[in-house]
py3Dmol code that shows the C-alpha trace and the ligand (Angstrom):
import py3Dmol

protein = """\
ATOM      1  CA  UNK A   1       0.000   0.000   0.000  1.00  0.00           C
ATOM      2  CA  UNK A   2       1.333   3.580  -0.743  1.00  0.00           C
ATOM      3  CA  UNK A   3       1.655   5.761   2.393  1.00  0.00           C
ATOM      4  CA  UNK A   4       3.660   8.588   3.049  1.00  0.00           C
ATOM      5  CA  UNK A   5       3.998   9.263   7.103  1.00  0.00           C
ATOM      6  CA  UNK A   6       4.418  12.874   8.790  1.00  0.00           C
ATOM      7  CA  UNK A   7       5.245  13.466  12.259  1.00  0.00           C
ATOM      8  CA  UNK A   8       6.422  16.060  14.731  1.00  0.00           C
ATOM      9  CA  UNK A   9       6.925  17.522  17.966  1.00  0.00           C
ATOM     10  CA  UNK A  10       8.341  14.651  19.891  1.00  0.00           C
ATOM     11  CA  UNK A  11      10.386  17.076  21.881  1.00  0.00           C
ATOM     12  CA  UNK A  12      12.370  13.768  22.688  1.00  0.00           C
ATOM     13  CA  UNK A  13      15.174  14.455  25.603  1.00  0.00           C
ATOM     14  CA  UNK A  14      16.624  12.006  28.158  1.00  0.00           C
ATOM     15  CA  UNK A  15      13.933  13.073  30.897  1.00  0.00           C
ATOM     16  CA  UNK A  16      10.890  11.247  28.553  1.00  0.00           C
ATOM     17  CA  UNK A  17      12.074   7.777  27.976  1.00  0.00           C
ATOM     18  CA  UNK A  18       8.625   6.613  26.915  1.00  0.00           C
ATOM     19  CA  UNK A  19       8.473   8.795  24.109  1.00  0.00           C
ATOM     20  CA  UNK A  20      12.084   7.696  23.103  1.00  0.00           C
ATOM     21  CA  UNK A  21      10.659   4.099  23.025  1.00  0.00           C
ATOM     22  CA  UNK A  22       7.576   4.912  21.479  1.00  0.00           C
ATOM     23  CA  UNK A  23       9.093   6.397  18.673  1.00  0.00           C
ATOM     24  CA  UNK A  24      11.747   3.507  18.299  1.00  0.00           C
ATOM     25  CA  UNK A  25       8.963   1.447  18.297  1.00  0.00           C
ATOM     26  CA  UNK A  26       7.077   3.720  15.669  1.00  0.00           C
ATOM     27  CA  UNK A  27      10.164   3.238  13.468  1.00  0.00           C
ATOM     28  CA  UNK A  28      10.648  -0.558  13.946  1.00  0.00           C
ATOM     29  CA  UNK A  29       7.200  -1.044  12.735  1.00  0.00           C
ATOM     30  CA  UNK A  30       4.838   1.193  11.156  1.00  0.00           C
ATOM     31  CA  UNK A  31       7.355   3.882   9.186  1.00  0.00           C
ATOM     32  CA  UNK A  32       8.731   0.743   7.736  1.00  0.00           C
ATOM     33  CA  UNK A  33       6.297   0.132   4.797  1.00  0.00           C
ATOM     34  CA  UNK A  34       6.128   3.809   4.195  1.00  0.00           C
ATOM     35  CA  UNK A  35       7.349   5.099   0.883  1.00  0.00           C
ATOM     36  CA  UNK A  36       8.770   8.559   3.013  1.00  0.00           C
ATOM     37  CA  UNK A  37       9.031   9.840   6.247  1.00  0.00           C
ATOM     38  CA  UNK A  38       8.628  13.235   6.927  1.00  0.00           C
ATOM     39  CA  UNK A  39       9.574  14.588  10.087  1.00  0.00           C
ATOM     40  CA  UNK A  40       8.125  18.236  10.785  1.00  0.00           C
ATOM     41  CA  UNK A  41      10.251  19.871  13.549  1.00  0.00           C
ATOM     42  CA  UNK A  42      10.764  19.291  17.311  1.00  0.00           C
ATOM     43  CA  UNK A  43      11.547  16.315  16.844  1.00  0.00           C
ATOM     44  CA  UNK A  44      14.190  17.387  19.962  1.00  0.00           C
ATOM     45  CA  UNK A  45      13.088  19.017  22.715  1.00  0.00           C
ATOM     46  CA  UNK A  46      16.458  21.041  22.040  1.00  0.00           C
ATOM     47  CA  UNK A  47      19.061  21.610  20.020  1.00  0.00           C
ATOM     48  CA  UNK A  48      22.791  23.223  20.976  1.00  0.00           C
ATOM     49  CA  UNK A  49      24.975  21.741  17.726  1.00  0.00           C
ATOM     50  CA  UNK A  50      25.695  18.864  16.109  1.00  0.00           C
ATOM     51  CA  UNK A  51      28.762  18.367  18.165  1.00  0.00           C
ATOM     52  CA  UNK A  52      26.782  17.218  21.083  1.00  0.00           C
ATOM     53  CA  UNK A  53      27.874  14.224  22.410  1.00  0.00           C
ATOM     54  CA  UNK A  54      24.028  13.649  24.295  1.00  0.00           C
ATOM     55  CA  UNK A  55      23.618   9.987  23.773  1.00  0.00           C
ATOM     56  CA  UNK A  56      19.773   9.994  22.756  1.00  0.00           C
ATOM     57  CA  UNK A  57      21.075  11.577  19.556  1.00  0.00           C
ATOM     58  CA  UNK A  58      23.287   9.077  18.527  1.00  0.00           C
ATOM     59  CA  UNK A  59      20.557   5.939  19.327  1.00  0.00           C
ATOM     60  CA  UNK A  60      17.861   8.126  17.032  1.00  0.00           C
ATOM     61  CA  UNK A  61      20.337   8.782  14.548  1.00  0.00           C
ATOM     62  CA  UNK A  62      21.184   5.295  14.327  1.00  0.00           C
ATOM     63  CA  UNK A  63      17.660   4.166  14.332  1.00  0.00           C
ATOM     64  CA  UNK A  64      16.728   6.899  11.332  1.00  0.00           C
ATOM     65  CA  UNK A  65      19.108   5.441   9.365  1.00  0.00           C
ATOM     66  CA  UNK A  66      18.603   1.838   9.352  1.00  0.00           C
ATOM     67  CA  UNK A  67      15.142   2.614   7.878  1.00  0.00           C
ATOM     68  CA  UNK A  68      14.934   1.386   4.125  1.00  0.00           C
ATOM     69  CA  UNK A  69      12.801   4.390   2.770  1.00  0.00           C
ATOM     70  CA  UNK A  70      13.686   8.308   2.514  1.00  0.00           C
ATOM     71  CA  UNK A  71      13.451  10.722   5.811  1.00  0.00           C
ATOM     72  CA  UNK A  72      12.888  14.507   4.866  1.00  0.00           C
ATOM     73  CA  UNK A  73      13.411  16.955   7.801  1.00  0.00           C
ATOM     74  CA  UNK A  74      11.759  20.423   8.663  1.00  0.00           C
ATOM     75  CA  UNK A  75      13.673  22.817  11.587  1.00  0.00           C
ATOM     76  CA  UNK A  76      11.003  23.332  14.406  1.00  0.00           C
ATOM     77  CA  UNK A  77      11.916  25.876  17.103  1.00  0.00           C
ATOM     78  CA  UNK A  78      13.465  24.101  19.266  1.00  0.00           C
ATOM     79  CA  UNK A  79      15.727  22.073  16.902  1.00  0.00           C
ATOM     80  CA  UNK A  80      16.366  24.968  14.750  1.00  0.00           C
ATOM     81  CA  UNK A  81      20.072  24.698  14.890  1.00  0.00           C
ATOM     82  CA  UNK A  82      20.340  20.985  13.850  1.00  0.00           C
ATOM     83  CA  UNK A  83      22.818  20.830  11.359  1.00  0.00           C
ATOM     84  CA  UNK A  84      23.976  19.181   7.991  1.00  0.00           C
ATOM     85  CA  UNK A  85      26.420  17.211   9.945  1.00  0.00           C
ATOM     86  CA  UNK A  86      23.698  15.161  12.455  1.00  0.00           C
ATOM     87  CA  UNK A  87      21.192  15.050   9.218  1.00  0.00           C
ATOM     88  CA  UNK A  88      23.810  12.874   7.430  1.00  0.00           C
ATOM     89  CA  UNK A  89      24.509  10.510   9.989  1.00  0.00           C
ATOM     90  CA  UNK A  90      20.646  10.257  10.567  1.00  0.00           C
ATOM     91  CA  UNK A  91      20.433   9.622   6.937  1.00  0.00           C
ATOM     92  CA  UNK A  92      18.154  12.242   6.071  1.00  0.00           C
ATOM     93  CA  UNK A  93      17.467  15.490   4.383  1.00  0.00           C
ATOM     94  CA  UNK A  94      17.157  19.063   5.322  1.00  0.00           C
ATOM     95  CA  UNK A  95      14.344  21.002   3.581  1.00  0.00           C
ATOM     96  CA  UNK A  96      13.743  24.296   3.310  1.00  0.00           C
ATOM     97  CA  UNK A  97      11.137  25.756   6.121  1.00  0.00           C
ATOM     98  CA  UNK A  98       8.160  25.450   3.519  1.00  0.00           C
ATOM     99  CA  UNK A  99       8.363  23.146   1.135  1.00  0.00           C
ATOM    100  CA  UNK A 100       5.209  22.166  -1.474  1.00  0.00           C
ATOM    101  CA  UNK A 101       5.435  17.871  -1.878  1.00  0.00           C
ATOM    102  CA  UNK A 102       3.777  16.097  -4.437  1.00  0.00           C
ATOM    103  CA  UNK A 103       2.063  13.128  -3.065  1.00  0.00           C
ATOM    104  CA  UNK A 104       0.209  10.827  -5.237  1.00  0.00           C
ATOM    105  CA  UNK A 105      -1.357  13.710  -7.600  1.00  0.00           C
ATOM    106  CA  UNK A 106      -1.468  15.991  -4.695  1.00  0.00           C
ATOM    107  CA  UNK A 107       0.585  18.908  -4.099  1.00  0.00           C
ATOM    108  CA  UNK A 108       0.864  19.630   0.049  1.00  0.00           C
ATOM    109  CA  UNK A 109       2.988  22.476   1.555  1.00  0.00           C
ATOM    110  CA  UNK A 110       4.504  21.164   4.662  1.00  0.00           C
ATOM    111  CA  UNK A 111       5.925  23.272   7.516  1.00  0.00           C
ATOM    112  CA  UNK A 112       6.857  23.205  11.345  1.00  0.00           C
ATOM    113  CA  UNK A 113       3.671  26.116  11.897  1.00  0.00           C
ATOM    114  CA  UNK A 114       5.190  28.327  14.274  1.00  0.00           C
ATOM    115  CA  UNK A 115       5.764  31.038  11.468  1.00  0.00           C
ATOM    116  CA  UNK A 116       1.993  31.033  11.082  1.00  0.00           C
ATOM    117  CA  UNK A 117       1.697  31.743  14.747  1.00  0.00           C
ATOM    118  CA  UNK A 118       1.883  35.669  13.757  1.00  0.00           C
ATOM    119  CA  UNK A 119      -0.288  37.408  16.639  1.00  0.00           C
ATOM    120  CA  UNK A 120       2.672  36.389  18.791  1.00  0.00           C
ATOM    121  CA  UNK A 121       4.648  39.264  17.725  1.00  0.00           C
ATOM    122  CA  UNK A 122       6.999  38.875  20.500  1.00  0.00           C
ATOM    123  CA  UNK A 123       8.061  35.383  19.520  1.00  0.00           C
ATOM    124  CA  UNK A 124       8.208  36.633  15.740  1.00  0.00           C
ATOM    125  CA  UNK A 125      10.559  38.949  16.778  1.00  0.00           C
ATOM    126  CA  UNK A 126      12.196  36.332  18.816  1.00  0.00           C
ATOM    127  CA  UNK A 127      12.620  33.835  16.071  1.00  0.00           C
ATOM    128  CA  UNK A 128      14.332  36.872  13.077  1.00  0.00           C
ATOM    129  CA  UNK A 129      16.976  37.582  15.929  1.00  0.00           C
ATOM    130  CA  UNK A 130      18.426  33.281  16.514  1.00  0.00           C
ATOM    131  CA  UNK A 131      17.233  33.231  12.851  1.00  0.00           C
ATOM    132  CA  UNK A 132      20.246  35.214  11.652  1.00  0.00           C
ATOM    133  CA  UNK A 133      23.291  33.435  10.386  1.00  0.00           C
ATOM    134  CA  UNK A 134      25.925  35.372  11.964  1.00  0.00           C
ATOM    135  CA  UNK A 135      24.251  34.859  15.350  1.00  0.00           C
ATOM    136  CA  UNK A 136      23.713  30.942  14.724  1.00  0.00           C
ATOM    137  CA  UNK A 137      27.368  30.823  14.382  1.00  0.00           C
ATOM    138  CA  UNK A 138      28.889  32.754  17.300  1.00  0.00           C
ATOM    139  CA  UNK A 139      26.732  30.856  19.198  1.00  0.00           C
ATOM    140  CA  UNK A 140      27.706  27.442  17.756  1.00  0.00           C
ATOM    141  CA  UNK A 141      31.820  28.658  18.291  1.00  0.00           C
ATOM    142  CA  UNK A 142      31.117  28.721  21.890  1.00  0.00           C
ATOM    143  CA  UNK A 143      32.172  26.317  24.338  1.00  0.00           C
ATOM    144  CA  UNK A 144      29.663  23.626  24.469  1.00  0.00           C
ATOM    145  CA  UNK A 145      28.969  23.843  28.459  1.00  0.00           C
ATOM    146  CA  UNK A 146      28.644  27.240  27.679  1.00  0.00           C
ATOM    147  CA  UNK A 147      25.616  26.691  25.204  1.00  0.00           C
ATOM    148  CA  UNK A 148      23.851  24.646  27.618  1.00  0.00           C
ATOM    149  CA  UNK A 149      24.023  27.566  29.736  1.00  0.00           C
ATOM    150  CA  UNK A 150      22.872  29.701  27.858  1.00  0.00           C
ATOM    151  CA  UNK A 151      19.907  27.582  26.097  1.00  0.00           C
ATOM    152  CA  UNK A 152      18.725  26.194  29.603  1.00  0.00           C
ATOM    153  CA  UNK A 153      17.831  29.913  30.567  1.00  0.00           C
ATOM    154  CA  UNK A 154      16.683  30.847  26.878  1.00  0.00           C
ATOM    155  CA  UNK A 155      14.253  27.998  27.602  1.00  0.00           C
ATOM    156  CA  UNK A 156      13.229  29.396  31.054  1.00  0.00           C
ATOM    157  CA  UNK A 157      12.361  32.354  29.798  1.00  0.00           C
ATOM    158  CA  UNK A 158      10.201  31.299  26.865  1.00  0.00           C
ATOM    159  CA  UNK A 159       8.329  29.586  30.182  1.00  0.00           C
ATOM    160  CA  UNK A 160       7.430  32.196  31.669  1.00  0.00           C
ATOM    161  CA  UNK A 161       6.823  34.202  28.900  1.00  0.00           C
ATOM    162  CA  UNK A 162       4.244  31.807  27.503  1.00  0.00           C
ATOM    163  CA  UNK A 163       2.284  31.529  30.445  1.00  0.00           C
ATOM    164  CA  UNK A 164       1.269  35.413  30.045  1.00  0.00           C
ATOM    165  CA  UNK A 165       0.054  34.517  26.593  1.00  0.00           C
ATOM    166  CA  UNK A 166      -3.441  33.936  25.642  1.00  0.00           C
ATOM    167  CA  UNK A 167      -4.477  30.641  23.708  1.00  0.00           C
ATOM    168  CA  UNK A 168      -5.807  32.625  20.619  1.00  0.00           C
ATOM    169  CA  UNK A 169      -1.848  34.228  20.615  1.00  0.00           C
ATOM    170  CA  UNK A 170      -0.140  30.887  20.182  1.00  0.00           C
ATOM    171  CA  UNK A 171      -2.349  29.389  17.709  1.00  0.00           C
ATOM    172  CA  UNK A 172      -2.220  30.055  13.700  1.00  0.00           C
ATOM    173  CA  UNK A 173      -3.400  33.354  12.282  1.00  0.00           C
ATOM    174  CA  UNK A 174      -5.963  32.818   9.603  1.00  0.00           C
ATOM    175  CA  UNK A 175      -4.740  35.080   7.480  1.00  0.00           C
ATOM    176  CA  UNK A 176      -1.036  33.975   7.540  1.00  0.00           C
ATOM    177  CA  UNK A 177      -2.670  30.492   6.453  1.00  0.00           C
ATOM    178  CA  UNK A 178      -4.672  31.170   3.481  1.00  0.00           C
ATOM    179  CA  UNK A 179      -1.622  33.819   2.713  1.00  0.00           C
ATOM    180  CA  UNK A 180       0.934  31.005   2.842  1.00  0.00           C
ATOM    181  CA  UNK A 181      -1.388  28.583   1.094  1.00  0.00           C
ATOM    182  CA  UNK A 182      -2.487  31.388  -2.011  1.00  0.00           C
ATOM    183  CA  UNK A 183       1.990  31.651  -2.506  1.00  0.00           C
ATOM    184  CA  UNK A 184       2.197  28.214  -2.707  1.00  0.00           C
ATOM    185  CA  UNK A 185      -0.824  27.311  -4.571  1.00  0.00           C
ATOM    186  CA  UNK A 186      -1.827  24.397  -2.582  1.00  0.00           C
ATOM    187  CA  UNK A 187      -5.261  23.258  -1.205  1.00  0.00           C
ATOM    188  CA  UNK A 188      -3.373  21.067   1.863  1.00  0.00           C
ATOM    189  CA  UNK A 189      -1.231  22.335   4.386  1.00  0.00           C
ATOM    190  CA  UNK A 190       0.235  20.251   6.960  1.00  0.00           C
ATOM    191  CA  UNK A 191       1.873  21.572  10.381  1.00  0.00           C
ATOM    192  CA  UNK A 192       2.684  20.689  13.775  1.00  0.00           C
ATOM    193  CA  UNK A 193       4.037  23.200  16.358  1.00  0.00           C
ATOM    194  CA  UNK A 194       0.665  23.906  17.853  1.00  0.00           C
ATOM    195  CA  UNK A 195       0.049  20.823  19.890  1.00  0.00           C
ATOM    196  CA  UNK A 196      -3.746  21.049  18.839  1.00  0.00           C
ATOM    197  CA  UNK A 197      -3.750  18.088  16.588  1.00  0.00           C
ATOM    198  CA  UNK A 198      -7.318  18.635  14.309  1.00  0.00           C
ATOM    199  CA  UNK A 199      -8.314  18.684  10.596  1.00  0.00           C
ATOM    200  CA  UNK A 200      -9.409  22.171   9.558  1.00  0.00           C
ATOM    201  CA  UNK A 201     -11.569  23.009   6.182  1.00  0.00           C
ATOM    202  CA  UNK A 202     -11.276  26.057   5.086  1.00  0.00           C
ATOM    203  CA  UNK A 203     -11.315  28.054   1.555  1.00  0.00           C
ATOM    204  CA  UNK A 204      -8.148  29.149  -0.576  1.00  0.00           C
ATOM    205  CA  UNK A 205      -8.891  31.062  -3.251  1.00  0.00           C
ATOM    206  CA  UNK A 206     -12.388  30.280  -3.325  1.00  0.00           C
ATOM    207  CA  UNK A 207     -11.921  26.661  -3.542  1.00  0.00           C
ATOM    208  CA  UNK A 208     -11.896  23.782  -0.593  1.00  0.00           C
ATOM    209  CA  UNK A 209      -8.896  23.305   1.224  1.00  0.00           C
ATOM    210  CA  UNK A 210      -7.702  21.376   4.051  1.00  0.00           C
ATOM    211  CA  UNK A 211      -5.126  22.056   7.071  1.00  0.00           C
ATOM    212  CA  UNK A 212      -4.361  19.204   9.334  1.00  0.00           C
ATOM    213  CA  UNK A 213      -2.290  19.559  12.361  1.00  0.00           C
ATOM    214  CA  UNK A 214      -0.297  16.811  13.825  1.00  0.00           C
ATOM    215  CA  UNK A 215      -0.181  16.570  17.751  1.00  0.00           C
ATOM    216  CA  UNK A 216       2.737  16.351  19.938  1.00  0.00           C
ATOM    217  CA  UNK A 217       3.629  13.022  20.953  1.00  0.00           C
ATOM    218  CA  UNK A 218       3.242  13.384  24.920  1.00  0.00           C
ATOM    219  CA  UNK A 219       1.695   9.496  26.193  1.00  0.00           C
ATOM    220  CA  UNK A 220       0.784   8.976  22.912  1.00  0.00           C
ATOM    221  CA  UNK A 221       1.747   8.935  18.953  1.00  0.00           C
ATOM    222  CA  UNK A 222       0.222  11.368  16.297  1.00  0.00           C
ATOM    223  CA  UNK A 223       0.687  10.954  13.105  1.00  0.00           C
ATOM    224  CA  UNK A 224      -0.779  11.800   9.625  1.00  0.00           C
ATOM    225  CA  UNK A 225      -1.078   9.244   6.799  1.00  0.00           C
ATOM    226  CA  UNK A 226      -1.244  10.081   3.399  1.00  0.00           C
ATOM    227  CA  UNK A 227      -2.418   7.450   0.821  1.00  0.00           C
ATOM    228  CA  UNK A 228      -3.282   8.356  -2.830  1.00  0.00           C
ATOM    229  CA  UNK A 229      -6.974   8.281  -0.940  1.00  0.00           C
ATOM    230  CA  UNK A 230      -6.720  10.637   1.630  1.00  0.00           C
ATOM    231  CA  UNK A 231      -4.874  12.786   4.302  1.00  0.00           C
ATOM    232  CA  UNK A 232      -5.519  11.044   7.544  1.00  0.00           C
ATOM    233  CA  UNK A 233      -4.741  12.159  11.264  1.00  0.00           C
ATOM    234  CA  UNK A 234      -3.997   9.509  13.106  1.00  0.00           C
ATOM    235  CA  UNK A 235      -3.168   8.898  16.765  1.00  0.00           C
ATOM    236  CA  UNK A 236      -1.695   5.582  18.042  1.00  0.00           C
ATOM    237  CA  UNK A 237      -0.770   4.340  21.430  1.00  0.00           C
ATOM    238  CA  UNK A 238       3.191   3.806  22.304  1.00  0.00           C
TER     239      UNK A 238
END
"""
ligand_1 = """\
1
MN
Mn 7.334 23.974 17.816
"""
view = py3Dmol.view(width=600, height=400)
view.addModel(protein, "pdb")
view.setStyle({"model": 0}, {"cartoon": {"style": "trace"}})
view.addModel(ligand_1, "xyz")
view.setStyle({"model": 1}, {"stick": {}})
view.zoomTo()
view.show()
């Protein structure tokens, strides 16, 4: 059967070992008869460089590879900074932050979301500051203790920053979704980044459209299946 799998925001890290396992598990046996996997951002929890010796990242690298079918990759932002270096041992490749597939006579634009989240201006303004290149690379000189440092309180930060926002703030602007969708001509969209995993119609252009968001994997899997059928959201237990 022809089935092309999308995931993200595992947010895996060393203090979740179930989702670790789960997604092992999600590798060993239901990515394998996939024709591509497509793996949406977050899939860590964080990223300081490739030069990380963190353990967890060389058992999912390993496991990435071994898999007999392509794996595509989309920056999310909190793996933003994962490099060419760890995408080659994983096997996989980087794509551009939107990217338009076509998928059995179907042309989706795929994304991580959170540059659709534009009523959070202060994260916008957030993300163009670590999105700059000079920046990236000062920081990814510095001693790598001294990245931990410093992304252990960036992370605090976005904590308590988040809590003061409203739910309507961290979601998806409408507008920046038909906008996105109009550029790229498409009638799907597919996203994570929200953590509010749900199938959306809506109209592009005047014509029916569809925007499915995948769900973060927190006791559970979420995943969305494409077939030359349909676009399904699909949530699995570990
Ligand atoms: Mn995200």
């Amino acid at each position: 059967m022809s089935r092309t799998l999308f995931i993200a925001d595992l947010h895996l890290c060393q203090e979740e070992p179930a989702i670790t396992a789960g997604f092992l598990h999600f590798l060993q046996r239901e990515a394998q008869t996939a024709d591509a996997l497509y793996i949406l951002g977050d899939l860590f929890e964080a990223w300081i460089g490739d030069d990380d010796p963190n353990p967890l990242h060389q058992q999912i690298a390993a496991a990435l590879r071994a898999l007999p079918l392509p794996v595509y990759f989309i920056h999310g932002n909190r793996d933003f900074l994962l490099g060419q270096r760890y995408a080659r041992a994983c096997g996989m490749t980087l794509l551009p932050e939107e990217q338009v597939v076509q998928l059995y006579g179907k042309a989706v634009l795929i994304m991580h979301g959170d540059t659709l989240c534009t009523d959070d201006a202060g994260y916008q303004r957030f993300r163009r500051k670590v999105h700059q290149r000079w920046l990236q690379r000062l920081f990814l000189a510095l001693p790598l203790r001294l990245r931990q440092r410093i992304a252990a309180r960036m992370r605090d930060g976005s904590k308590d920053a988040n809590q003061h926002k409203s739910a309507a703030i961290m979601d998806v602007n409408a507008q920046a979704v038909s906008a996105v969708m109009q550029r790229h001509q498409v009638q799907w969209l597919i996203h994570g980044h929200t953590h509010r995993p749900a199938t959306h119609p809506l109209l592009v252009n005047g014509q029916p459209a569809e925007r499915l968001v995948l769900g973060a994997w927190h006791h559970a899997g979420s995943m969305i299946e494409v077939t030359p059928e349909a676009l399904t959201l699909i949530h699995f237990p570990f």
